[in-house]
N, C-alpha and C positions, 0 to 999 in steps of 0.2 A: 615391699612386704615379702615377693618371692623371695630377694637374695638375702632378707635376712634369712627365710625359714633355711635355704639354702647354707648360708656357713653357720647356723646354730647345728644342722645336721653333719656337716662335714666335722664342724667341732667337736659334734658329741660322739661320732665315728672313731674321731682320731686322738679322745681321751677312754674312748673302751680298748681300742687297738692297743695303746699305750700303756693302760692300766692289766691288761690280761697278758699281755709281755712280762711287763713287772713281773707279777703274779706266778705265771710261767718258769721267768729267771728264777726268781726264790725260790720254788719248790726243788726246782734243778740240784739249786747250790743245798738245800738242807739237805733233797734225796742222793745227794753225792758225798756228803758231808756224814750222811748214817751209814751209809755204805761203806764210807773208808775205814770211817770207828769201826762197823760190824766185823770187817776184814780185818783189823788189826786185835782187836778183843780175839778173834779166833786163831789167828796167830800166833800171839801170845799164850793163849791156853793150849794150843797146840804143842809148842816147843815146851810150857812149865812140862807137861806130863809127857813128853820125851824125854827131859831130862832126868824128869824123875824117875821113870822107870830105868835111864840108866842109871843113876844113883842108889837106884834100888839092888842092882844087878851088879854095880862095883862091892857096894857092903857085903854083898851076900858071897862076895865071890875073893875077896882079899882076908889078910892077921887082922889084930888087932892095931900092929905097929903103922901098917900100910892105914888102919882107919884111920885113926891120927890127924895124918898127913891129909887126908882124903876129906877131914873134918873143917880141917883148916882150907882148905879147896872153898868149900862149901860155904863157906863162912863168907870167903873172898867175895865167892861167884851171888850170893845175896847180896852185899854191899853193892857189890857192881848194879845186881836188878833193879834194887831202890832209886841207884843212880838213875837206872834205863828208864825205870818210873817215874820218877822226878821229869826229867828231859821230856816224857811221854805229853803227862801231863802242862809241863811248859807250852811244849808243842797244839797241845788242844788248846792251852787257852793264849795263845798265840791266835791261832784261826778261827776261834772266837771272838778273838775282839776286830778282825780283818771281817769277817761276818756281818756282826755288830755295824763295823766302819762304812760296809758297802751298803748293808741296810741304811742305814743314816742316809746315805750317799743318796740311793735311791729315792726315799722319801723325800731328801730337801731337792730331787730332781724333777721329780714329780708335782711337790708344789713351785716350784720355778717354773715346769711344762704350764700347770693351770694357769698361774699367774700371766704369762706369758701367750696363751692361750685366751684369757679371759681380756686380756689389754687387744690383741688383736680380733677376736670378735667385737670389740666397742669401737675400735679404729674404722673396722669392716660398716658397720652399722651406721658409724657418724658421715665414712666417705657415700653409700647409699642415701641416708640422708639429704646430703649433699648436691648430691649430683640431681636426686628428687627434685632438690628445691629449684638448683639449673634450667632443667627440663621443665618445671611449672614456668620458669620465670620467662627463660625462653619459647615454651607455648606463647604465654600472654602478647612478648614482643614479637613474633611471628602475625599472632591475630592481630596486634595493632597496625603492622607494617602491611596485612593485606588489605584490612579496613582502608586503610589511606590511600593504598592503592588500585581499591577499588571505589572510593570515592572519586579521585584523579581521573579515575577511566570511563567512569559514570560523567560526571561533568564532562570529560573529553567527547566522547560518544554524542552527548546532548548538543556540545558545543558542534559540533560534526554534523548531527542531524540540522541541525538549525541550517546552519551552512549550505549543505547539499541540498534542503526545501527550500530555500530561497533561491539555490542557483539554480535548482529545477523549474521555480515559479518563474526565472528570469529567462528559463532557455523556455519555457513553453510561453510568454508574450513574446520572445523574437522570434520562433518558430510558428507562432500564429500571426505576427509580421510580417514574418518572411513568405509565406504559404502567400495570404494578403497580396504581397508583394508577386509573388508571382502568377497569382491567380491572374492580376491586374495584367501580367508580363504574358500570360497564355492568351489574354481573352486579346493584346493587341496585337498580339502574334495572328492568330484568328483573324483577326479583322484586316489585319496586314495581309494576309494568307488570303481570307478572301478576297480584297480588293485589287492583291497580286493579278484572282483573276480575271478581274476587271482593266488588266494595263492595255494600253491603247499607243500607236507609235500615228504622227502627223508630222508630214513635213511640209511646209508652205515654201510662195516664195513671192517678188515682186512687193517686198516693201523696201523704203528705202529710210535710213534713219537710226533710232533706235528701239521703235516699238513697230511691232508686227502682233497679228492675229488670227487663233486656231477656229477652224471651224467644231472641234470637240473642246466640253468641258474638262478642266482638270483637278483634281485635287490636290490641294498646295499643305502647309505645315507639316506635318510627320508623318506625310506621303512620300513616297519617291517622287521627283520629279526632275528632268536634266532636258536640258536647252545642247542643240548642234549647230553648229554654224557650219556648211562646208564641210560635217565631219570631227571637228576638232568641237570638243565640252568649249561651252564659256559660261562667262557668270550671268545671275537675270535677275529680274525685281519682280515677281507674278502680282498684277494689280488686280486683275480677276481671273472667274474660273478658265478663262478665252483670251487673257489679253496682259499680253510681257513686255517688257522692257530690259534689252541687252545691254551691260553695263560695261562693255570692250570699250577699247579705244578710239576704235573706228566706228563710224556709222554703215550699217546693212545699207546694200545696194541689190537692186531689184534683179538679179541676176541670182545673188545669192540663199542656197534654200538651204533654209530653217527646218529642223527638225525637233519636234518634244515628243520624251519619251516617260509616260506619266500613267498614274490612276484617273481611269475616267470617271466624272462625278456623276 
């Protein structure tokens, strides 16, 4: 709606500009056109009544004989005027009809200008239109293409949320698992820790075989517990909390002293 009001104004700017030029021009050519007639009208009457007063001033001043001759001058010098008149008049209506021609000119330029004028404000009007209707249409598909893709991202999101609350649900049961887990791992730590300080070192000797016997108790399973023979680790079979069995190759001889290095129970 702006750019019509926009080139209906440029339009009607640029047929008054156009129209008062016209305008303008004509009065130019008619007040140039009065002007030359006015000039020449005075010129004419000018020289008629020079002439005449010299004609006045020959007669008055020559015979009869010299009139004559002076009459026939006269006679001449009118034939010639008529001519001058004639030619004059040619001449006016010569640049009246050049007048006439340009006026014509003018006006069928003028309605060409509107015409032409009038085709391009509709041209103007139908490409607004136009591009209007672009702009609505391309609105619409803009709001459609965000709708979808704010559906897309909405579902996304959701899908997302899901996701992330279940791996949170899944990281806080392994994380209370794990806590669990080493709650379990502290408290045998603890217990290991205090029965650490409970450890007890005995070393016997004078059995011969492969079982020998401490005078401390000791604690076996997922206690520390190690057997020396002479020094050197060997393997054992704890049958009770007092009482081992050396799994070597050789049988203990009563010379040899046994040492266990253990939680005492």
């Amino acid at each position: 709606v702006s750019g019509d009001a926009s080139v209906k104004t440029w339009a009607s700017a640029q047929d008054s500009t156009e129209a008062s030029l016209r305008i303008s021009g004509d009065a130019s050519v008619t007040a140039a056109f009065q002007a030359a007639d006015a000039a020449e009208a005075s010129a004419r009457i000018s020289a008629d009544n020079s002439l005449n007063t010299k004609i006045d001033f020959i007669i008055s001043n020559i015979d009869p004989a010299a009139l004559d001759s002076l009459t026939e001058i006269v006679s001449a010098f009118q034939s010639v005027d008529g001519d001058l008149e004639a030619s004059i008049i040619a001449v006016l209506s010569e640049h009246n009809a050049e007048v006439s021609a340009e006026t014509s000119s003018r006006i069928s330029g003028d309605l060409s200008l509107e015409l032409a004028l009038s085709v391009e404000i509709s041209n103007r009007i139908s490409a607004i239109n136009l591009e209007h209707s672009h702009h609505v249409s391309g609105d619409a598909s803009v709001k459609t293409w965000a709708s979808d893709q704010l559906s897309v991202e909405i579902s996304n999101r959701q899908a997302g949320d899901t996701a992330l609350s279940n791996a949170l649900s899944t990281e806080v049961v392994n994380r209370t698992s794990a806590d669990a887990s080493l709650a379990a791992a502290i408290t045998n730590e603890a217990n290991t820790r205090a029965a650490g300080d409970l450890m007890v070192e005995e070393t016997v000797s004078g059995f011969t075989g492969k079982n020998f016997q401490t005078t401390a108790n000791f604690l076996g399973g997922t206690f520390d517990l190690e057997v020396y023979v002479n020094g050197l680790r060997v393997e054992f079979v704890q049958n009770g909390p007092a009482d081992f069995d050396v799994t070597t190759v050789y049988d203990l001889e009563a010379t040899d002293k046994v040492t266990v290095i253990g939680v005492q129970a």
